[in-house]
N, C-alpha and C positions, 0 to 999 in steps of 0.2 A: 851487248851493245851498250854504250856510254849512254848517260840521260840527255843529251843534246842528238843524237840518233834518235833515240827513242822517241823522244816527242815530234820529231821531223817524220818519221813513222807513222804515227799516231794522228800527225793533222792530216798527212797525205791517204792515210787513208779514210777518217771523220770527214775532215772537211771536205778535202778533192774527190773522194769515192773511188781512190786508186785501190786496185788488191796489190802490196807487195809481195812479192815474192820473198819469201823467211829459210833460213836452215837454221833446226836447232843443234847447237854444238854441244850439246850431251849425245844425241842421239841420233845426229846426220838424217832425220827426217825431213824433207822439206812441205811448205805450204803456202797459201796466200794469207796476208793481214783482211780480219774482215772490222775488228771491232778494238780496242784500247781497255786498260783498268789503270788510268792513271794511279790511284791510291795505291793499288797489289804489285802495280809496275808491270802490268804482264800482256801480251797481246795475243787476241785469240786469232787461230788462224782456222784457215779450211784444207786439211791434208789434201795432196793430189789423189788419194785414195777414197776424196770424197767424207773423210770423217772432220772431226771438229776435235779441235783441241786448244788449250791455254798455256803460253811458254811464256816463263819468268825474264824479263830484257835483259838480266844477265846469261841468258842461257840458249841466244837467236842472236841471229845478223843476218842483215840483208845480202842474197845471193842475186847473181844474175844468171837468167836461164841458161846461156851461155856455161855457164859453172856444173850442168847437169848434165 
């Protein structure tokens, strides 16, 4: 995702407390946004399998459930 996504990301879900829904395009994983790293560029999600992990915002885009 471009850094104007990214931070649109990042405020909806800091500020709004939205989880978005993420796929990472390396590895066709999906998950919810829970948390941001502005400086590393990366945003941690909550896999649907319940695990936790960190994708670099070149490496996610926002999916819609519908896409699953």
């Amino acid at each position: 995702m471009n850094s104007g996504k990214f931070s649109q990301v990042c405020y909806r879900t800091e500020q709004r407390e939205e989880a978005i829904l993420l796929r990472n395009t390396k590895n066709g994983k999906a998950g919810y946004s829970f948390g941001c790293t502005e400086a590393g560029e990366t945003v941690q999600v909550r896999l649907v399998d319940g695990t936790l992990d960190s994708w670099p915002r070149n490496e996610c885009t926002e999916a819609s459930s519908r896409s699953w």
